[in-house]
N, C-alpha and C positions, 0 to 999 in steps of 0.2 A: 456356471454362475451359481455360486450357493446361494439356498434358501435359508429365509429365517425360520427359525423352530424353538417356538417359546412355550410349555404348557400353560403359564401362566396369561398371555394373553388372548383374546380369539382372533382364527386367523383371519377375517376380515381388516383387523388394524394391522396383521404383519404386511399384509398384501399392498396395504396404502401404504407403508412404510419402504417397501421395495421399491414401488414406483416414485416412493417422493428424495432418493438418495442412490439414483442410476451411478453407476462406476463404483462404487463404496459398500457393495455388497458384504466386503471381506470383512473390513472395518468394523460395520454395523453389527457384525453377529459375534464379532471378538467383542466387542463392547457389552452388546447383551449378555454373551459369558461371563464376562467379568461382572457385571451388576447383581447379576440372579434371581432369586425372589426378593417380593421388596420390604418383606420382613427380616430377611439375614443382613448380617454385616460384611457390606460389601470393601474390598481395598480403599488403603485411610488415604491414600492418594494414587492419581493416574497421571502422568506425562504424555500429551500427545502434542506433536510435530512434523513439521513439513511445510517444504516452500508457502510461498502467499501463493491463496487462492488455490489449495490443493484441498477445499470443501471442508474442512477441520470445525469451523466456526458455525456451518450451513449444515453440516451433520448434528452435532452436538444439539442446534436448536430443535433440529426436526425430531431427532431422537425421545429426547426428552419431553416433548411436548405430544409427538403423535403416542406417547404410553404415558401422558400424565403422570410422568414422576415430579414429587417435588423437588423447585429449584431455583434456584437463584444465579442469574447470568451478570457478571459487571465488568465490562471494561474497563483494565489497569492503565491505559491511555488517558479516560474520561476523571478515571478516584485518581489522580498522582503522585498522591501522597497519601502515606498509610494511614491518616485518618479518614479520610475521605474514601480510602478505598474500606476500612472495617466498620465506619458508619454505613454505608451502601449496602452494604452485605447484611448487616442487623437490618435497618429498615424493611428489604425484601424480604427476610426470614419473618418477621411480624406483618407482616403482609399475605404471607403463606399462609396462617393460621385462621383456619374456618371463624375465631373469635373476635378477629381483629385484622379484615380485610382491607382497612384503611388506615395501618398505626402510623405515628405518627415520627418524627425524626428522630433517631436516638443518637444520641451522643456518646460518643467515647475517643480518647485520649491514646490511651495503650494498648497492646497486646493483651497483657494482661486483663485489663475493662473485658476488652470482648470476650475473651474466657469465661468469664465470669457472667456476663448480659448472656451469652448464649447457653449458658447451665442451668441457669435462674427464669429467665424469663421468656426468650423468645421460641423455643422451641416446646411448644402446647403438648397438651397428653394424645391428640389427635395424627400428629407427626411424630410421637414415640415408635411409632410400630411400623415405620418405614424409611427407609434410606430419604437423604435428606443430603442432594446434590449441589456444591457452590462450585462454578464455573468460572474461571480466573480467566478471561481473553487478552491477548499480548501479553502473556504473562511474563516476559521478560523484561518488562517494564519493575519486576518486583526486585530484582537487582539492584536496581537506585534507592529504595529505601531503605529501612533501619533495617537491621542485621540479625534481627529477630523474626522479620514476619516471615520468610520464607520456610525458616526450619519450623517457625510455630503451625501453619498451614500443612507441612508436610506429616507432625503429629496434633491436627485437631481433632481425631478421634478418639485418641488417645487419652489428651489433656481436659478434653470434657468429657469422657467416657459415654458418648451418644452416637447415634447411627450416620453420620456425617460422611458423605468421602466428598476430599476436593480434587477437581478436574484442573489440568494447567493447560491452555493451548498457548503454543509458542511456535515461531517463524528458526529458531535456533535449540542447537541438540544438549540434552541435558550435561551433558559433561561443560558446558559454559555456565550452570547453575549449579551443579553442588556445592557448597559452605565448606571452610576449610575446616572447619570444627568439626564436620560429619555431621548428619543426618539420618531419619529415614528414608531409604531408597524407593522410590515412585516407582508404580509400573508402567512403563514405559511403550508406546502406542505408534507409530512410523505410518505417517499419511504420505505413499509417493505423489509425485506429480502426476500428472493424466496424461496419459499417451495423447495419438494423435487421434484413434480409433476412439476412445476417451471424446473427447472433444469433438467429436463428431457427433457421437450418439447423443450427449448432453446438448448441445446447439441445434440437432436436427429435431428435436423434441418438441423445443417451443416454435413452431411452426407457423404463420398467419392462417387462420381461416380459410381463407379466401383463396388458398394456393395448396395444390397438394404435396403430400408428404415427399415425396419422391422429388418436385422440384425444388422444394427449400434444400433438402438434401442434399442434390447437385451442388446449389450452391453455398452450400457450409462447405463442400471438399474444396470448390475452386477458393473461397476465401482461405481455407484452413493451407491452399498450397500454396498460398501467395504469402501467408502472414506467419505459418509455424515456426520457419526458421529464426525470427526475431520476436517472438512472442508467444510465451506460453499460458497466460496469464488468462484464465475461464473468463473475469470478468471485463478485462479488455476485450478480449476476440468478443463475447457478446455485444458490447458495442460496439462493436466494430461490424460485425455480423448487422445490427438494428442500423445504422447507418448507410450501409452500401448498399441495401438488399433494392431500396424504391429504383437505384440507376439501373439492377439487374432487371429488374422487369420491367423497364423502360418499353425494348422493342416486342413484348408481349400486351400491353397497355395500349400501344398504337397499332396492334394487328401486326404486325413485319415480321413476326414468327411466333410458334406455339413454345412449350413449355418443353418440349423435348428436343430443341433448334440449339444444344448446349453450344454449337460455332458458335451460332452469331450471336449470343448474348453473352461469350466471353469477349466477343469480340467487340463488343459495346462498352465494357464494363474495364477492360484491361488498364487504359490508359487511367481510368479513374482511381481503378487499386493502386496504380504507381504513385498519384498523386497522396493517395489517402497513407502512406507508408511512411512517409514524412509528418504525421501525426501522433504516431503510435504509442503511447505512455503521454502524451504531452497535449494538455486540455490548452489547446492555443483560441479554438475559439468554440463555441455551442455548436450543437447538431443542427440548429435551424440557421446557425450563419455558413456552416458546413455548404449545405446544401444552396443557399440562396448566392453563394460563390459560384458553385459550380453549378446554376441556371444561368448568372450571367459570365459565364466562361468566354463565350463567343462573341462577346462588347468589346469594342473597343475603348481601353481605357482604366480598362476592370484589371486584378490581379490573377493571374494564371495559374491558378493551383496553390502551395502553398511554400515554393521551395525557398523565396525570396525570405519568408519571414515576418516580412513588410509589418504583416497588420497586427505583431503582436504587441496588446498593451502590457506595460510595465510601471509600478509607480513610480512617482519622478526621481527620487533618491537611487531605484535599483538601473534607471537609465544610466546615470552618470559612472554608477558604480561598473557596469558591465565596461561601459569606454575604458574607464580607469585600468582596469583589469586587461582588455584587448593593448592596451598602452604597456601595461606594463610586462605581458607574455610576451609584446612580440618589440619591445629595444629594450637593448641591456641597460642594466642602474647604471654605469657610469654615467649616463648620458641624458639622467633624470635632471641634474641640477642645471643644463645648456636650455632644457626643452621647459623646463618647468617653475624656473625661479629667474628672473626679472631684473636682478641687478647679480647674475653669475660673475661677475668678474669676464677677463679675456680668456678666451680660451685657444690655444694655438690649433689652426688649420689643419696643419703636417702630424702625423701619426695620430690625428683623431679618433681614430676607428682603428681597431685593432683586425690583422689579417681573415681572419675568420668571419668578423662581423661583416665584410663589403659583401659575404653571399648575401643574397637574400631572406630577412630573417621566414619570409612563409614558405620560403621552400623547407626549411629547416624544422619549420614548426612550433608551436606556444613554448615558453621557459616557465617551469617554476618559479613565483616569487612569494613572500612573506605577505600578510598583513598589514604589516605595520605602512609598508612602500606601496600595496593599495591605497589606505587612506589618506595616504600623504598626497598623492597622484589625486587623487579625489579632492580632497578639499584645494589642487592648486587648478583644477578646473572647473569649480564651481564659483560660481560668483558670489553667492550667499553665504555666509559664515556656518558653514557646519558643522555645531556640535557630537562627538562621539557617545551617540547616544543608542542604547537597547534597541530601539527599532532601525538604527543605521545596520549593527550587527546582526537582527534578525534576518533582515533583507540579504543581506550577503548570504544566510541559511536558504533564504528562498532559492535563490539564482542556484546555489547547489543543488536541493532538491531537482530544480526544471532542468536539471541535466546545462547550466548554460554555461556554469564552473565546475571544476574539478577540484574535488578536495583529495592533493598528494603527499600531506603528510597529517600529522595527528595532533592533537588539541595538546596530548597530555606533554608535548616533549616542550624543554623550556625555550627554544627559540619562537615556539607561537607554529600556527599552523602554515602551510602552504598550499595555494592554486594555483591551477593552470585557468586561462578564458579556450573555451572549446568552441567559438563562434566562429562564421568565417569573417571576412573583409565586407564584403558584401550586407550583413548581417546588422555591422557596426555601422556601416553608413545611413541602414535605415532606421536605426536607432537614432544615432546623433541628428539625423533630418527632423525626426520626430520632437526634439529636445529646442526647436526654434520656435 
């Protein structure tokens, strides 16, 4: 494990630095390279990447913060539009300044503005004489804007001739962001994923009190072999970890075995990791409805875990929309206008269904269909007149997101997008129960 070695700091603050960015040792001292002293000019930009939650975002802060460099951190999620993202960034820059610890909103319009506000005005004679950090998070969010900000960021040290480097973190690899115009070339920063070994030692850290090191340990490995293969995600397994941990010392809490009894407190806990797996990425309900489920497990009457589905709420629009969708994966269109339209005309009995169709369609599995034949399907089973409006199409983003659609084709091609409904049968029933 390399140390850090700065002359310029005391090693008091590298040592709280080590301990505050476990796994990322490598990272941290390539960064400190590249920074230097905080009088030189450091690279006029950096590219760093790597999956989510591979600490890119958690390094950067601590970094910068545990060696009091100046900086300015802004979320390109939050500014979404290049005004909003180059007002953000002046603001905090005037907020840096020993002079004007509370400035006040600055306005600007273009590229250009900012160039200009930041040569003139925002950066004081007290931050002349040192690197002077703006941090881009999500930065691939900067792709959707004008066509200028990306190459003007990549030469703002340049174009203002001031001690500036801008930081980009991004979930995807620079060759999806270079301008076809060309640019300057970023240096470029590769955050891997965390092992398993990784993830052990970041999980067994935060420890409770009240329990010693050695058995929160134990059970970060039996979570980590229950959950790694479908989840590598730091921030998920920690909840996940802060959720299950009260079941595991359940039979330590009632005396029925000590802390080194790892049988029978896998043996407690098994059945509940199976349940909790059905969870995973998918906020279905809060940690303290979590838990007050599975006290009353054993009632009769109550929900069993969470495989049914049963209790998830949805707003009334994405109810309907989910049926629509389970309707229209699983019968073919032809068979839209018998089942869905009121005065269809006769339709003859004999060759109804074509040879394929009498299997059954869930052996078979969901079909692709269009948009356009969800909302059709939708407004013919809803009672209320509804309009095709922005928050009907948001909703439909939603159910993507919660994994409960498949988006299988792409926005940009001209027949419109295409889903599959990835729910089962079961799924659909306690939804449409839910909708009486």
């Amino acid at each position: 494990m390399p140390n850090f070695e700065h002359p310029e700091y005391p090693e008091a603050t590298l040592l709280h630095l080590e301990s505050m960015v476990p796994c990322r040792e490598s990272q941290v001292s390539s960064l400190m390279s590249i920074f230097g002293e905080r009088q030189h000019f450091s690279f006029p930009s950096i590219f760093i990447y790597g999956h989510t939650s591979s600490g890119k975002t958690y390094v950067m802060q601590t970094l910068l913060e545990t060696l009091e460099l100046p900086h300015v951190f802004v979320n390109c999620v939050e500014c979404f539009t290049s005004r909003l993202l180059l007002e953000e960034i002046l603001t905090q820059l005037q907020n840096l300044s020993s002079e004007n610890k509370h400035g006040s909103h600055v306005p600007c319009d273009t590229f250009n503005d900012f160039v200009c506000l930041f040569k003139q005005e925002i950066i004081t004679q007290d931050l002349q004489n040192q690197t002077v950090y703006i941090v881009l998070d999500k930065a691939e969010q900067l792709r959707e804007m004008e066509a200028n900000v990306l190459p003007g960021f990549l030469r703002l040290q340049e174009m203002t001739d001031r001690n500036v480097t801008v930081i980009f973190l991004s979930e995807i690899v620079w060759e999806l962001f270079r301008p076809n115009t060309g640019c300057l070339e970023p240096f470029t920063l590769y955050f891997p994923d965390y092992s398993i070994g990784h993830l052990q030692k970041i999980l067994s850290h935060y420890h409770p009190p009240e329990y010693s090191a050695d058995f929160y340990a134990a059970y970060i490995n039996i979570l980590l072999g229950v959950f790694y293969t479908v989840c590598r995600d730091l921030k998920e397994l920690r909840h996940l970890a802060a959720l299950n941990f009260t079941k595991y010392c359940e039979p330590v809490v009632r005396g029925e075995a000590n802390e080194r009894d790892t049988r029978r407190l896998w043996k407690n806990i098994e059945s509940h990791l199976k349940k909790a797996m059905q969870t995973v990425y998918l906020r279905e309900i809060s940690s303290s409805q979590w838990e007050r489920i599975q006290q009353d497990d054993g009632e009769p009457g109550h929900l069993k875990g969470l495989s049914a589905h049963a209790h998830v709420e949805l707003p009334y629009y994405s109810k309907f929309l989910l049926i629509a969708a389970y309707l229209a994966s699983y019968n073919p269109a032809r068979t839209d206008k018998r089942f869905f339209l009121k005065h269809h005309g006769k339709i003859k009995k004999t060759n109804f269904l074509k040879k394929h169709e009498k299997t059954s369609n869930h052996l078979l599995g969901p079909k692709p269909f269009p948009l356009d034949r969800l909302l059709a399907i939708l407004y013919s089973i809803v009672d209320n007149k509804v309009a095709p409006t922005a928050n009907i199409f948001s909703q439909i983003t939603s159910l993507v997101t919660l994994q409960l659609l498949t988006l299988v084709g792409h926005d940009d091609k001209l027949d419109g997008p295409k889903y599959k409904c990835t729910v089962s049968l079961d799924f659909i029933r306690a939804i449409a129960r839910s909708t009486r």
